[in-house]
N, C-alpha and C positions, 0 to 999 in steps of 0.2 A: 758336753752334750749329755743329753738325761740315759743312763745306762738302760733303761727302758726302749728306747729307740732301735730302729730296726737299722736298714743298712746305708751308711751314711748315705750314697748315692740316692737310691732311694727317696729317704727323708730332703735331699736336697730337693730334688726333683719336687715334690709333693711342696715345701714350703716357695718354691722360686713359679708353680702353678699359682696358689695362694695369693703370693707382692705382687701377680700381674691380674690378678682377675677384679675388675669393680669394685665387687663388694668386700675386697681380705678376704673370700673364704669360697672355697669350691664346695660341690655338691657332693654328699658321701658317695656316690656313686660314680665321680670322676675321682675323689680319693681313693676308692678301691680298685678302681681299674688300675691306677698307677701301684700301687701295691703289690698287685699280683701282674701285672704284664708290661709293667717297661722295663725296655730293652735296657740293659746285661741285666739286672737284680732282681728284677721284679722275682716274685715267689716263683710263677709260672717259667719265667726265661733264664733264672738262674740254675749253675749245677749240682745243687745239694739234692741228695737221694728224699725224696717224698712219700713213696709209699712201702711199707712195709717197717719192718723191725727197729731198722737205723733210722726210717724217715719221721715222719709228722702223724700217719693216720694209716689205715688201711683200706684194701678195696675189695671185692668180691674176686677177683680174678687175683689179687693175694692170699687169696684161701683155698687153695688147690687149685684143680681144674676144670671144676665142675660146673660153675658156669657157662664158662667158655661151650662146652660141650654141649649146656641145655641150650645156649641158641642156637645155636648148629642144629640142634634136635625141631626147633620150631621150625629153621629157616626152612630144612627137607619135608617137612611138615608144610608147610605153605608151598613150595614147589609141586609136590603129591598134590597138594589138593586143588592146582593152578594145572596139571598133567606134563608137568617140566620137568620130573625128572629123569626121565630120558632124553628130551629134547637137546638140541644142538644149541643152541640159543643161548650169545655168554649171560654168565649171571656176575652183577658186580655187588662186591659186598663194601663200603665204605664204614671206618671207623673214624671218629669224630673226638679227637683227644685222646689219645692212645696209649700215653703215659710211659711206661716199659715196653710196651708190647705183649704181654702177657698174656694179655684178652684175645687178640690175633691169633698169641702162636696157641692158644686151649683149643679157640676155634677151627683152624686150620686144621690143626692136629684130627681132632674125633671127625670131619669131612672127609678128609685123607681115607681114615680109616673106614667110617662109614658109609662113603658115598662119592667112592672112587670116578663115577661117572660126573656128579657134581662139581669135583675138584676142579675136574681136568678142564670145567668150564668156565674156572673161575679167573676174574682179577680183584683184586686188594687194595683199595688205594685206601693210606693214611693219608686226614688230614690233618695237617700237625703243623704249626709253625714255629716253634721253637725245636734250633739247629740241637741242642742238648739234648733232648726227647726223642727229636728221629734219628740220631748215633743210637739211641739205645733198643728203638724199633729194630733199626737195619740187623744189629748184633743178636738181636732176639730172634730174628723172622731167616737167620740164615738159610735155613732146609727147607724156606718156601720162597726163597728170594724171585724164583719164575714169574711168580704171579705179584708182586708187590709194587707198587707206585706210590709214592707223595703229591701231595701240593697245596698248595695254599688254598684259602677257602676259595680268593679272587680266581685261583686257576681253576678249580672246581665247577664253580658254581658258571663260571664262561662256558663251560661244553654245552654239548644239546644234553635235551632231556631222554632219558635213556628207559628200555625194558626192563624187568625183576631185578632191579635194587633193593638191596636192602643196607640201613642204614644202621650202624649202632652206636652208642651214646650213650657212655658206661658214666655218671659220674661228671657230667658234664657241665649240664643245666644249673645244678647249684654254685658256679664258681661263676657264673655271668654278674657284671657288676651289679647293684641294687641300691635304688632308692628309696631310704626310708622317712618314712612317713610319721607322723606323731598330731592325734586328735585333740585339743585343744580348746576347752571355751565355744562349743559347738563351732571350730574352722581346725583345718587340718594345714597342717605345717609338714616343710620337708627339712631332711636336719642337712647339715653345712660344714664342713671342718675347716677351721682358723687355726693358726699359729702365733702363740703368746711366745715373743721373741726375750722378756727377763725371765719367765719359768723355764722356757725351753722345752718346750710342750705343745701337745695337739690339743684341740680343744675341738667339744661339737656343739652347735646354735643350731639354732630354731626360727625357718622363716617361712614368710605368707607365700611365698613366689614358687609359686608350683607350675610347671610347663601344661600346656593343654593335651599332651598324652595322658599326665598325671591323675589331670582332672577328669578326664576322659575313662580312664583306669576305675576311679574311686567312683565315678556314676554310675556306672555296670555293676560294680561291687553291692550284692544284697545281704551284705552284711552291717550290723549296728554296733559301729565300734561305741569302745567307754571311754569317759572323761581320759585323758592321759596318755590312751591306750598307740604301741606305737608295733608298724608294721615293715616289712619288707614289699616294693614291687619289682619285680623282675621283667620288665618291658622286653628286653632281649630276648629270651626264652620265645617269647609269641613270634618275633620279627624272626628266629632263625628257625623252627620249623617252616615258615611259611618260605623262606627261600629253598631249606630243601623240598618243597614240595615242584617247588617248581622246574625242580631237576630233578625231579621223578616220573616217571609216563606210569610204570606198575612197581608194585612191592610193598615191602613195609618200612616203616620207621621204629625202632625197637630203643626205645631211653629208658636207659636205668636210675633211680637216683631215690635220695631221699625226699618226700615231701607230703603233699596231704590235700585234699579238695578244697575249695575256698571256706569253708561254714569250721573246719576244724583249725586251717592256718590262723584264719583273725577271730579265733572264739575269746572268752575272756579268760580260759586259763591259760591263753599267749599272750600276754597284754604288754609282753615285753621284745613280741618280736620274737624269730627264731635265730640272730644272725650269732655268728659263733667263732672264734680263734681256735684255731688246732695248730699245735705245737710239740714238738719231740711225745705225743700223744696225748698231751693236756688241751683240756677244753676249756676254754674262759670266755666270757662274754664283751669285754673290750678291747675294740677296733683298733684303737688309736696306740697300739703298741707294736714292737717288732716289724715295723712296714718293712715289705719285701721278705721276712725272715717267719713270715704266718701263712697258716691257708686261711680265708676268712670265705663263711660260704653260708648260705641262704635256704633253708627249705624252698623246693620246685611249689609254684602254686599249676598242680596239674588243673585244677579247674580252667584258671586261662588258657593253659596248652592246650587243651582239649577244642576250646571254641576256635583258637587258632587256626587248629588243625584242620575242622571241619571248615571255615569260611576260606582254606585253601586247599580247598580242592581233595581232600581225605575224604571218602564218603564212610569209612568204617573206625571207629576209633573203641581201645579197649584200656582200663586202668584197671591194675587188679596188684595184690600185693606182692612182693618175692616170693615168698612162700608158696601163694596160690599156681605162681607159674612155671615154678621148679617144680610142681607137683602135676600139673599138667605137661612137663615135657619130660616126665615118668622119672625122675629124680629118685622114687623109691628103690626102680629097678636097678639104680648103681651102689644102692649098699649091700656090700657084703656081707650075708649073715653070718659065715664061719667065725667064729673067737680066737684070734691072734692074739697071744702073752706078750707080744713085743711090742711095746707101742709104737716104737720108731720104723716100724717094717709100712710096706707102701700100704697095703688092705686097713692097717690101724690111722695111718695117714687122710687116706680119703676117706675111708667112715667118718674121721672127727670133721673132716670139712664140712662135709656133706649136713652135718649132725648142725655146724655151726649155722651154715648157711639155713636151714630149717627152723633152727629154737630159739637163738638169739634173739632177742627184741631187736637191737638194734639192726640187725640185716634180714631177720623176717618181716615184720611187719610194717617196721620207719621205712626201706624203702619198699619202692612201688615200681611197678615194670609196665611202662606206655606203650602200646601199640597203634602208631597212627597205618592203617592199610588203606594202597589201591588196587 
């Protein structure tokens, strides 16, 4: 087997889809879902640590605390200006991929402290479905364990629709599977992944046979791709705000993630597509390697989110960068000015977060902070 290969199960899985499907070759977007989410290997459902040092990539809530805390800063901020936060009236906050928990316990934490009366209103449901993932919520979220629940999306999305939820979605949106696309001889193709059974290798093709979602996708799009030029669509993204919407009565929807408006996703200096392999912190642009043992993930096209949002039921919706909105939930106010000689002491700590989360390209400006509100 080609040493390049991800984890045997896996790759079985992904060539035994392939022998059964029609054409020899699935859609890259039923490739990548088996990739990152079947069951034991997949990226997503197995137990190799992902985020941080030891894992593949980092996250915003890997970099201190700060995040965590600036939503917290908005959510009280939207209760103030909705006059809840005195009110009896629970408030539920839902996390949608959760990962470590790290995001929950930032948040939880600075409510606790800041807005003793909000706490004490709260419940916490992770939705998580991988048993590896919520072991590590449960173990993180000890000292808020009162307020905490799981469940599945299916169990979720079954309750009624509820008052002042708020939804969070650190990171999410870019791991939904995607179909890419490739322009061609003015007709647009979608690519295919086959398996060449004497190289022992993935292979990706190029066919006419695009679903009427697809086409559907690409007619909206006012965008003029080039000769050649090949894209990501992310259908998912639109189908699952609109079901949280519909288990929302008020609140907000708060998604964090990297990506970019429709006119800079398919401009021509992307002509290659954004889609990207992370691996013990290397970035590579080919898919077809490491299945189950890679994150492979997608710039968010917020321009679709946004119409999503609004033709379900969002009558407010806001895109602005990280930056812009750590700076609006007073982000300045937590740096310490005094000069600490120790870099390792907690004030040298969260300054550099804080610093990171600010100046970075990659986590100031690449991602972007959605706000769908009712």
């Amino acid at each position: 087997m080609n040493l390049q290969l991800g984890h045997p199960e896996v790759v079985a899985t992904i060539i035994k889809a392939i022998q059964s499907a029609e054409k020899k070759a699935i859609s890259f977007r039923d490739y990548m879902e088996i990739c990152l989410y079947s069951e034991p290997y997949g990226y997503y459902r197995n137990e190799n640590v992902k985020i941080g040092k030891e894992g593949d990539f980092y996250t915003s809530s890997s970099i201190g605390s700060v995040m965590g805390e600036m939503i917290a800063s908005f959510i009280n901020g939207q209760l103030q200006q909705h006059s809840q936060l005195s009110g009896t009236e629970p408030i539920h906050l839902v996390e949608w991929g959760g990962g470590n928990g790290r995001m929950a316990l930032h948040l939880l934490d600075e409510l606790k402290r800041s807005s003793p009366a909000v706490y004490d209103r709260l419940t916490y449901t992770l939705i998580e479905s991988s048993a590896y993932h919520r072991a590590l919520q449960q173990s993180a979220l000890e000292a808020h364990e009162q307020l905490i629940e799981f469940a599945s999306e299916a169990e979720w999305l079954a309750q009624e629709p509820q008052e002042h939820m708020f939804i969070v979605a650190n990171e999410l949106l870019d791991a939904f599977p995607v179909h890419r696309i490739r322009y061609k001889e003015g007709k647009y193709e979608e690519a295919y992944v086959s398996w060449l059974e004497q190289e022992q290798m993935f292979t990706e093709i190029w066919l006419p046979d695009l679903s009427e979602q697809l086409v559907d996708s690409l007619a909206r799009s006012k965008v003029q791709w080039l000769e050649g030029q090949i894209g990501e669509f992310n259908l998912e993204s639109s189908a699952w705000i609109s079901r949280v919407s519909r288990r929302m009565k008020s609140g907000c929807c708060i998604v964090i993630d990297y990506g970019d408006v429709e006119d800079e996703l398919y401009a021509a200096h992307r002509s290659r597509g954004t889609l990207m392999g992370y691996r013990k912190h290397q970035a590579h642009d080919n898919p077809l390697l490491y299945q189950g043992e890679q994150d492979l993930t997608s710039h968010v096209n917020f321009s679709d989110l946004e119409t999503a949002a609004r033709q379900s039921g969002f009558p407010f919706t806001k895109l602005q960068t990280q930056k812009e909105f750590l700076v609006e939930q007073g982000i300045f106010e937590r740096l310490q000015n005094h000069y600490d000689p120790n870099p390792f002491s907690e004030v040298s700590k969260r300054n550099r977060a804080i610093r990171q989360l600010l100046l970075s390209d990659q986590m100031s400006e690449l991602f972007k902070v959605f706000l769908a509100v009712k």
